[in-house]
N, C-alpha and C positions, 0 to 999 in steps of 0.2 A: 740296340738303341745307340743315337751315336753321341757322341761329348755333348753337343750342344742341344739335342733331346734334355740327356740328365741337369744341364746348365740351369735350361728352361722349365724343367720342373722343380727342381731347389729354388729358383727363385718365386714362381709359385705359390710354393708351400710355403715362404718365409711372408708371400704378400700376405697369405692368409694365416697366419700366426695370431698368437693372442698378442705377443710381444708390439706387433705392428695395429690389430686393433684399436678403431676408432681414429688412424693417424692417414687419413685418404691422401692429403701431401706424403708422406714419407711415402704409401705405397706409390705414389705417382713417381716419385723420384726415381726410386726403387726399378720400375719399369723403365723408364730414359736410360738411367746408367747401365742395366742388365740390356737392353736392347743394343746397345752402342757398343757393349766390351765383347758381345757373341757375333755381333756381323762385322763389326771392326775392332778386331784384337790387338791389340797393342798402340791403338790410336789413342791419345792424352784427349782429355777432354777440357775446357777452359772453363772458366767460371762464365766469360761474359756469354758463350754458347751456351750453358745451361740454363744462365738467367735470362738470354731473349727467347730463345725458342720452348723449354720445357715451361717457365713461368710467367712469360708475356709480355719481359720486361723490352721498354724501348730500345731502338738503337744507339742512343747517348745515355746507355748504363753505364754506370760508374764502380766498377768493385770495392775502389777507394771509400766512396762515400754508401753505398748499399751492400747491408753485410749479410743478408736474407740467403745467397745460394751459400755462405760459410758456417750460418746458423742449420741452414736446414740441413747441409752434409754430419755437420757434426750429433746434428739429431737422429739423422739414418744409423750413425756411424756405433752410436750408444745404444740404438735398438738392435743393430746387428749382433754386437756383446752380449747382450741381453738374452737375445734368443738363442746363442751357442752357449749360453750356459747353464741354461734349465732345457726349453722345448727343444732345441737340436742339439743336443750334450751330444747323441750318436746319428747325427746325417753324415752320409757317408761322404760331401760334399761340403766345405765350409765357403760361403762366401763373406767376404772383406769390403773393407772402403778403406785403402790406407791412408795415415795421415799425412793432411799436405796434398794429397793428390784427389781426381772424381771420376776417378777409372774404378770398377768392381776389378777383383782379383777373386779366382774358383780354388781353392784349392781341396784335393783331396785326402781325406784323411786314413792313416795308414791303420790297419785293421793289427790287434796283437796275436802272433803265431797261435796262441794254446788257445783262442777265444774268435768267435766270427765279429761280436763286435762289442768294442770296450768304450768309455770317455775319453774326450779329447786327453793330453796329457797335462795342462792345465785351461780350467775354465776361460783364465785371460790372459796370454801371452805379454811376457814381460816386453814388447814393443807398443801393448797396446796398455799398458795397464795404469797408465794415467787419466784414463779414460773409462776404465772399468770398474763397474758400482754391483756389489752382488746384490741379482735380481733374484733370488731365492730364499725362502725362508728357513731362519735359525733350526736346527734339532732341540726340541721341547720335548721333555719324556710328558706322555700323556696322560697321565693325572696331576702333576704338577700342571700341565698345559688348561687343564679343565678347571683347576681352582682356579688361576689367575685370572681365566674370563670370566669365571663367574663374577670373580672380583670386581673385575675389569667394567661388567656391565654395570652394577651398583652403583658405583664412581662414576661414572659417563653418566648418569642418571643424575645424579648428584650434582654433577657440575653445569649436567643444565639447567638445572631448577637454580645453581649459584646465578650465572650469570641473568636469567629470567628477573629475579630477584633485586638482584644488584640495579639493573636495569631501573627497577621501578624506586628502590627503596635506596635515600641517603646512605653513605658510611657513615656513621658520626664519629667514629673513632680517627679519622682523619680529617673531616673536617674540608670545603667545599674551600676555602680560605688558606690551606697550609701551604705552604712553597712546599713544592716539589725536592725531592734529596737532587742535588746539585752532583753528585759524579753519575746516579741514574739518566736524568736527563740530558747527562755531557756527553753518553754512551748512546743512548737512545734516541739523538736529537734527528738524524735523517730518516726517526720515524714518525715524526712530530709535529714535522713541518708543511702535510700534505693536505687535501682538506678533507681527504677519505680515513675513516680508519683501516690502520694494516688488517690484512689477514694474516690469522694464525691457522695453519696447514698442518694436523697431526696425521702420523703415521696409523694406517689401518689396515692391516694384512689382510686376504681373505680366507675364509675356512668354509669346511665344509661339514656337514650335521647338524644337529641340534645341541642347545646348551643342556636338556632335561637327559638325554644317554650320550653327550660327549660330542668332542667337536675336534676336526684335525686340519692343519693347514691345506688348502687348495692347492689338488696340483693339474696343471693344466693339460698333463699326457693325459690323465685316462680320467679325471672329475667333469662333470656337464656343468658349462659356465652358468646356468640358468640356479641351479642349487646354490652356488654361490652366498655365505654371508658377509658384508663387508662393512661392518659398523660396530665392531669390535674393536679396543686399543691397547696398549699395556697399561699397568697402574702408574708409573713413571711419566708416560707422555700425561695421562690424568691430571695428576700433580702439580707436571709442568705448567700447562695452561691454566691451571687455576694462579698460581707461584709470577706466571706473565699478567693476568689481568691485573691482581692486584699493584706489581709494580706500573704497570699502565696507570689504572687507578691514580696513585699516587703522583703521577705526571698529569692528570686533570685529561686524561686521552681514552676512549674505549679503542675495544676490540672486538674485529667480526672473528668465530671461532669456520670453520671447514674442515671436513674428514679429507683425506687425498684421494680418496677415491673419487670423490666428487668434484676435484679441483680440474680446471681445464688449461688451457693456452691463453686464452683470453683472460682468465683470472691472473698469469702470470703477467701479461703484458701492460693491465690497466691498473695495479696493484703493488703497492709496499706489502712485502711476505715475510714471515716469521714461521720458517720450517721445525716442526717437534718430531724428531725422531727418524735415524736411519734412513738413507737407502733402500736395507737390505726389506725394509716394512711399506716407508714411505716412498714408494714405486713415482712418484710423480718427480721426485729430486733427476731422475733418469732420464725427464724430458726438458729439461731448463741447464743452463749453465750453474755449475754445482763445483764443489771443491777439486783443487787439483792439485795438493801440496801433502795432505793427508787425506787419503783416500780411502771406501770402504770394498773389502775384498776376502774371498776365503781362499783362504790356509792349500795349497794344490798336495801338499807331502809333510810327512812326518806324525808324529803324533799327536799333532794338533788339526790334522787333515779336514778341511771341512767346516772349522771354526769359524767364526766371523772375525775378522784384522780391523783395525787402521796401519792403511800401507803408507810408513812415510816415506814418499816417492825420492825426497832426495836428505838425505841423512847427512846432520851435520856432526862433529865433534862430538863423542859421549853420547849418542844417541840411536837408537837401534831402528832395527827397518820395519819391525813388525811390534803393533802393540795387543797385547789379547788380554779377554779380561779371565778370572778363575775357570778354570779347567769345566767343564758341563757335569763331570764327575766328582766334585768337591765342592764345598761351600764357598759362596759368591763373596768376595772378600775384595774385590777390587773391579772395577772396569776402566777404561780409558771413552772421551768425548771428545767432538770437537767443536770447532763455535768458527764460524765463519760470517766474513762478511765478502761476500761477491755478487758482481756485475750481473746484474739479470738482462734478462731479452729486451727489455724498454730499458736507456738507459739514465730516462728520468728516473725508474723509481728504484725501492733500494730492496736486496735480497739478504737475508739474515739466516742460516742455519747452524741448530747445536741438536744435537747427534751423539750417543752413546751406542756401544758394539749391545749393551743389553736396556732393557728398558729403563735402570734406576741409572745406568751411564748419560742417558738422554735427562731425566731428570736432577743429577748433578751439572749437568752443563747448564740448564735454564737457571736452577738459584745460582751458578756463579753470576750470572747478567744479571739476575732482578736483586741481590743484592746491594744497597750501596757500599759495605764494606770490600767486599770481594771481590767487585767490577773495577773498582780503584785497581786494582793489581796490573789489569788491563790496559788503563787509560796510558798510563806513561810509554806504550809502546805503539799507540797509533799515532798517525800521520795524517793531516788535514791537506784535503787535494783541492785542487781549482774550484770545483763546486763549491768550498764550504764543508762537505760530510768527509765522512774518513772515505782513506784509500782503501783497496782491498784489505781483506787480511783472511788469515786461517789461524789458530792456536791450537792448540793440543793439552786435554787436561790427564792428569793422574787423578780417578776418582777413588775414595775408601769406603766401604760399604760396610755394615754393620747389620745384620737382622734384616737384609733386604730395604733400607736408607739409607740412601746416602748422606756421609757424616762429615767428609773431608773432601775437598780439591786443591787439587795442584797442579797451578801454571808450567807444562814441562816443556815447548816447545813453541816457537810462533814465527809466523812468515809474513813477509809485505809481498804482496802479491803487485807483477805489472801488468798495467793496464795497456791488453794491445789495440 
């Protein structure tokens, strides 16, 4: 078989990947750039050639002003990650999208002496790993894993009969009349001012079995996507969402709730979003512009190998590169979150993620924000841009954990993000 045989089957297999599922643009991209780097090697390819001839765009395209072929590369570019680090961990071919550039690069992956074939050497190579969000699920030992959903389902059950409820029936404890907390509202005003209510987007892994004899993370080598359960979440994202309507609530504002599995492109485009949980869970943060200052990523070596991180991409003074929360083999006694605010795909509307390495880390980051004592701690560090709303940002918290609640956070880290 010759080079560009195996070229043309690794690309392929990637169209037909779960990773690229449902995503008919990326696979069409996918095809132009894999067509163009196998009959013309080494030829650069441009943006305004990709966007007249692959996408239909005019002859008076504008790069400057249409940013559509640098969204949808960097969409390719996240599913490519994606898939070399669950479904193609061991292809013997890896292909790329570097960044900056919209040429594919093949490379092949070198095989270890004592073994025919082993994992890449890490999931995300440190040139791309600003970019790289683990797309695979926690290690859960499995009876721990089977109470929590148990748990899990009760409370999902629970919190929709809340908001059902809520819907129909006054709060009277606050009161239709009460001014809104003043540093909530000061925090939450670019979501307030739109005439939809935002969506809240929690995280929903999928599993496979049944809840009655146990249930285990989906994995997509050798599980039938059809078995698939995906309406399961941790008790933390639970929580969370309950912890944001109310401070909604108390801003005189609802909320539409959404599982991620169900969330699409078009939800992101037309839509104010309020992300609950992970990456490593909430798989849809993978296809939108998402954090890039503190990132989520596991662990390639050591004896933390495999763990879930927040990678702080650029480490300032006093401050470490990796944050992990208590060991999988000790009592949960800390985790680290983060809370961002970035640019989403429409850049009317506004994108909000917080994010913990474990599910009560996700739910320590939501009551920093829906607090008003707490969120104060925040307000002094943003920056109000041309719009009106804040500029970007990212933060980083230290969460304290006690009996599986979280009891304590701590503001350790925070970045002004530029807007390019």
């Amino acid at each position: 078989m010759s080079e560009q045989d195996r070229y043309l089957l690794q690309l392929e297999k990637l169209e037909n990947s779960q990773a690229l599922h449902g995503s008919e643009s990326l696979r069409k991209l996918l095809r132009y750039l894999g067509k163009h780097a196998i009959e013309h090697p080494g030829v650069p390819l441009k943006e305004y050639q990709i966007a007249t001839e692959e996408f239909g765009r005019p002859p008076d395209f504008d790069p400057a002003v249409d940013s559509m072929v640098r969204v949808q590369a960097g969409r390719l570019r996240t599913k490519l990650n994606e898939y070399y680090a669950l479904e193609g961990m061991e292809d013997p071919i890896r292909v790329e999208l570097p960044k900056g550039a919209y040429t594919l690069a093949f490379h092949h992956r070198a095989l270890a002496p004592h073994e025919s074939r082993t994992p890449l050497p890490a999931p995300f190579p440190p040139s791309l790993i600003p970019e790289a969000v683990a797309a695979y699920p926690p290690r859960v030992p499995r009876g721990w894993l089977f109470a929590v959903v148990g748990l899990s389902a009760l409370l999902v059950a629970a919190l929709a009969v809340l908001f059902l409820t809520r819907r129909e029936t006054p709060v009277a404890s606050a009161g239709s009349d009460a001014p809104p907390p003043a540093a909530l509202e000061q925090f939450w005003k670019p979501f307030l001012q739109g005439p939809d209510e935002p969506w809240v987007v929690y995280s929903n892994a999928a599993f496979i079995g049944r809840p009655e004899t146990g249930m285990r993370y989906f994995n997509s080598l050798k599980d039938p996507r059809d078995s698939v359960w995906d309406h399961y979440t941790g008790v933390g994202e639970v929580l969370a969402v309950h912890d944001l309507d109310r401070a909604f609530s108390s801003l005189h504002r609802g909320l539409r709730v959404k599982r991620g599995s169900l969330f699409s492109l078009d939800d992101a485009k037309n839509n104010d979003l309020i992300f609950v949980g992970s990456p490593s869970e909430n798989l849809t943060l993978l296809e939108i512009p998402s954090t890039r200052e503190f990132i989520f990523s596991r662990v390639d070596s050591g004896p933390r190998k495999g763990d879930l991180a927040v990678v702080n991409v650029h480490p300032q003074r006093d401050e470490s590169k990796y944050y992990l929360a208590s060991p999988s083999n000790a009592l949960l006694t800390e985790d680290y979150a983060v809370i961002a605010f970035v640019p989403g795909l429409n850049p009317e509307r506004s994108v909000m993620i917080m994010a913990g390495t474990t599910t009560f880390g996700t739910q320590g980051a939501v009551e920093f924000v829906s607090g008003p004592d707490t969120v104060k701690q925040l307000l002094p560090r943003l920056s109000i841009g041309n719009s009106g709303n804040w500029e970007p940002f990212e933060a980083l918290l230290h969460i304290k954990i006690v009996k599986g609640v979280p009891v304590e956070s701590e503001l350790i880290a925070f970045r002004k993000l530029k807007v390019s």
